[in-house]
C-alpha positions as CSV (number, residue, x, y, z in Angstrom):
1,X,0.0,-92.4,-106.6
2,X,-2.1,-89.5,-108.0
3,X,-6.1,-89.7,-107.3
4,X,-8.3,-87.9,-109.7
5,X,-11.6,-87.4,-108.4
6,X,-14.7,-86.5,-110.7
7,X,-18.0,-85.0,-110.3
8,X,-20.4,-86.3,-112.4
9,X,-18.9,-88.4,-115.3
10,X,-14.8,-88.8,-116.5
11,X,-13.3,-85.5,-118.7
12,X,-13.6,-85.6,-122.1
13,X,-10.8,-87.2,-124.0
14,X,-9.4,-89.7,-121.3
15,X,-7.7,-92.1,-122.7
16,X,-7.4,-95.0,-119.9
17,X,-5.7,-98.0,-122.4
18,X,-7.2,-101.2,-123.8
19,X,-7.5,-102.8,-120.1
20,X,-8.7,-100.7,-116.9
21,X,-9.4,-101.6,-113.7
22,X,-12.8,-101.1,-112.2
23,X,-15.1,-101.1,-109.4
24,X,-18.0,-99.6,-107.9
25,X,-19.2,-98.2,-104.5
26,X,-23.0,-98.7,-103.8
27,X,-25.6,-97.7,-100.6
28,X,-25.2,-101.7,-99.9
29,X,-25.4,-105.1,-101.6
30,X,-28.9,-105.3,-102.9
31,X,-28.4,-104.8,-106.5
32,X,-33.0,-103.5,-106.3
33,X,-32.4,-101.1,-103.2
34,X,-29.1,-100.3,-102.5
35,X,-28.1,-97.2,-105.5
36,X,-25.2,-97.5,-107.6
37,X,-22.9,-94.0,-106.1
38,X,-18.9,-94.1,-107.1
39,X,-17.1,-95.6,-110.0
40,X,-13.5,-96.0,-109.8
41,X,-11.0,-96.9,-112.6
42,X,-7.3,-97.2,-113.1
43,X,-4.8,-97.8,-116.1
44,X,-2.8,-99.9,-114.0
45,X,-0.3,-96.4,-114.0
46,X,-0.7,-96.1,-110.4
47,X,-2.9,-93.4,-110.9
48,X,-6.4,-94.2,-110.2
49,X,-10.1,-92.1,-111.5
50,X,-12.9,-91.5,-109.1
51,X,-16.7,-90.7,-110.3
52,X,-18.5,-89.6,-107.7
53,X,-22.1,-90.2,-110.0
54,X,-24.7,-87.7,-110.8
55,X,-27.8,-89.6,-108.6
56,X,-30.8,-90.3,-110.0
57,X,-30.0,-89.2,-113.7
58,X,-26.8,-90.9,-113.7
59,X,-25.8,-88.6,-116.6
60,X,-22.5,-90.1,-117.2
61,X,-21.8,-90.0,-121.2
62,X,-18.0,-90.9,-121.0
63,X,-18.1,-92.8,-118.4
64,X,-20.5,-95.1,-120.3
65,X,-18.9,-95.5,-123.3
66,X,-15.8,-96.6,-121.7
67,X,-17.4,-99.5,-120.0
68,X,-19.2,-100.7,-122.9
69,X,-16.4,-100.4,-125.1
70,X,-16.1,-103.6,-126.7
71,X,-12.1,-102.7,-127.4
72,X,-11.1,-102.1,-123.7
73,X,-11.1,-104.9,-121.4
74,X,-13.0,-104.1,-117.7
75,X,-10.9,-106.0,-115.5
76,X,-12.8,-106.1,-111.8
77,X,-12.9,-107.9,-108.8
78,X,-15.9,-109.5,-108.2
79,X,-17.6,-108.5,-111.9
80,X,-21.0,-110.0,-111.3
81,X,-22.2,-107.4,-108.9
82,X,-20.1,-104.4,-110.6
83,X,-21.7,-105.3,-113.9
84,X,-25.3,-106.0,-112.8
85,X,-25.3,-102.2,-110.8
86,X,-23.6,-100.7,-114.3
87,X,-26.4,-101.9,-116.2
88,X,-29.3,-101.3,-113.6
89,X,-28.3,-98.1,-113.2
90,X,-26.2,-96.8,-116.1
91,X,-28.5,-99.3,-118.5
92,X,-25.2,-100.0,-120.3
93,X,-23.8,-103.9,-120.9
94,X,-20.2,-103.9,-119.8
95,X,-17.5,-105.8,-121.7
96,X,-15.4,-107.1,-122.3
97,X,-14.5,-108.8,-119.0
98,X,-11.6,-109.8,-116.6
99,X,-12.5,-111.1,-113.0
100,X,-10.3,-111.6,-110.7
101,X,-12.4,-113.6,-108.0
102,X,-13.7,-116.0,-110.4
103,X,-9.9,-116.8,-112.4
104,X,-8.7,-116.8,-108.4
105,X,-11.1,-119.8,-107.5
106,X,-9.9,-121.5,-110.4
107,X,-6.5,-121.6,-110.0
108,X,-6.2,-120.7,-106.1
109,X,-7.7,-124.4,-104.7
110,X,-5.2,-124.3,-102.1
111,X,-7.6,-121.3,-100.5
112,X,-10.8,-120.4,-99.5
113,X,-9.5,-116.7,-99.4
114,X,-10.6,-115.2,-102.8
115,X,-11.3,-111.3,-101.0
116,X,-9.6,-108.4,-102.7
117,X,-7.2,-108.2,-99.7
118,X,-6.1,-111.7,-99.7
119,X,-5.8,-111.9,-103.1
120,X,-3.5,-108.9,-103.6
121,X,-1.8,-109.5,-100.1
122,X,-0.5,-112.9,-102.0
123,X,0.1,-112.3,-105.2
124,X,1.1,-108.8,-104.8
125,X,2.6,-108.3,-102.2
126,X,0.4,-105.4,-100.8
127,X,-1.6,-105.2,-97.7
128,X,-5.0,-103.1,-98.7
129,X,-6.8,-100.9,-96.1
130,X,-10.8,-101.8,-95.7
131,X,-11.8,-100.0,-92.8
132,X,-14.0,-97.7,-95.4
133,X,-15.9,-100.6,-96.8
134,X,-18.8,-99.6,-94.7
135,X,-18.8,-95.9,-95.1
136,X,-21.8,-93.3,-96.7
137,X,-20.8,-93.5,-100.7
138,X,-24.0,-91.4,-101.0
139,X,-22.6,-88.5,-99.4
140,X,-22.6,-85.3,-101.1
141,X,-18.2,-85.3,-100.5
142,X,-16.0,-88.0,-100.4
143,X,-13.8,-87.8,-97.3
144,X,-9.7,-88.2,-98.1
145,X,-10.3,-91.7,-96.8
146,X,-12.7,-92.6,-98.4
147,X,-11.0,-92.0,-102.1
148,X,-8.0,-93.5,-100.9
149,X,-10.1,-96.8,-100.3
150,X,-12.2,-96.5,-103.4
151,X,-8.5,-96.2,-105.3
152,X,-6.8,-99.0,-103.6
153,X,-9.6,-101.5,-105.2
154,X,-8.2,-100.9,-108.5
155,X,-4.8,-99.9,-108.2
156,X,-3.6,-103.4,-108.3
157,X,-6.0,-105.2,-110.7
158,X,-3.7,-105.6,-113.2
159,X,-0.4,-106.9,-111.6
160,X,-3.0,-109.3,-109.9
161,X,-4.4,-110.0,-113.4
162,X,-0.7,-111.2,-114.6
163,X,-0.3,-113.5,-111.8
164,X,-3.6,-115.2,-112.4
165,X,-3.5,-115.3,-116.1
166,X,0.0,-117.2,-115.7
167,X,-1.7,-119.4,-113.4
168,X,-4.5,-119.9,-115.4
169,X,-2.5,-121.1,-118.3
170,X,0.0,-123.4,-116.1
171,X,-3.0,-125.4,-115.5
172,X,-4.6,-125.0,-118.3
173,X,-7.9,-122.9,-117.0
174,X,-7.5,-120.3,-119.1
175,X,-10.0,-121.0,-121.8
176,X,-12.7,-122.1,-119.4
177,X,-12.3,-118.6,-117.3
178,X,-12.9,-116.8,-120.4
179,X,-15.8,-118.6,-121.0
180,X,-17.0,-117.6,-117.5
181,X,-15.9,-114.4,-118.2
182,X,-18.2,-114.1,-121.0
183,X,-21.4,-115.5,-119.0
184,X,-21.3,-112.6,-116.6
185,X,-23.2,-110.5,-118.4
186,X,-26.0,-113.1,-118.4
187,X,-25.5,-114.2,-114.9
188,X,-25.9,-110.5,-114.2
189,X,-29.1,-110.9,-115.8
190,X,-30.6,-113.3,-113.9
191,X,-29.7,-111.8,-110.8
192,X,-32.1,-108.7,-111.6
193,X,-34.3,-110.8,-112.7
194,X,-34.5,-112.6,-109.2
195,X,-32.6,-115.8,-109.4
196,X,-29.5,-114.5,-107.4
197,X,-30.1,-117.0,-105.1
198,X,-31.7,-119.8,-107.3
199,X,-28.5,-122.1,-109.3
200,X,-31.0,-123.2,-112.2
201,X,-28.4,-125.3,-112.8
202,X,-28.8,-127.8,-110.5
203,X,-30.9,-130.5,-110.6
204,X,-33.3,-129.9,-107.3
């Protein structure tokens, strides 16, 4: 495993395929306080890409344009917050989408455990370290550990994305997860909007 890490936005001319891995680290989980601070991306080569973002102008050119790439496929874990910071703070709308935790509830009904860790422990094989979950992303150097956490949440996105998408089709889930996948930009929406909280959907 090699780990590129980046100041600012990715080097010109990075060519990361037509499906890469993706997640973000943030100050916290409020998608209005907590700022939007590392982006990490893999090709599924085990190799994975570290941004460490350019706070407050977030000027991030390539980085942009890859995510909102409508020919490469952002597979994350979790989209709905990853996508909601991108476009708070980038002001890009990512697609198009793969998410792991949403096809994971669909086929994995034998569980409640739809984490990262679980989900790769199973499917995988591979037992992920997450003691840097709670660390400073906001710091002006990312420590060793923490870009060997940031890259362990993407390094194994896609052989977790074949599992699921054979699962998906066994029981024939496959269609409806793209269709989910497909709301998350809206969903996204409505959780900067203030309804994060609020299922509009139901009938209370």
């Amino acid at each position: 495993m090699t780990i590129h890490s980046y100041e600012g936005d990715l080097p010109d001319g990075l060519d990361l395929g037509p499906v890469v891995a993706v997640d973000t680290e943030t100050l916290g989980l409020s998608l209005v306080r907590d700022a939007l601070c590392v982006v990490q991306l893999s090709s599924g080569d085990g190799n994975a890409h570290i941004v460490r973002l350019n706070r407050p102008a977030y000027d991030c050119p390539n980085l942009k344009a890859l995510l909102a790439d409508p020919k490469v496929e952002k597979l994350f874990h979790f989209a709905r917050f990853d996508v909601a910071m991108c476009k708070h703070y980038l002001g890009i709308e990512v697609g198009p989408i793969f998410c792991t935790k949403i096809a994971s509830k669909l086929v994995r009904t034998y569980t409640d455990r739809h984490g990262l860790k679980d989900l790769v422990k199973e499917l995988v094989g591979v037992e992920l370290n997450k003691q840097q979950q709670s660390s400073d992303w906001g710091a002006a150097q990312l420590s060793d550990a923490q870009l060997a956490y940031a890259a362990s949440d993407v390094l194994y996105l896609h052989a977790a994305k074949t599992r699921l998408v054979e699962m998906l089709k066994r029981e024939g889930r496959h269609e409806i997860a793209q269709a989910c996948f497909e709301f998350l930009p809206v969903r996204a929406d409505l959780d900067l909007m203030g309804w994060s909280e609020s299922d509009i959907f139901s009938h209370a």
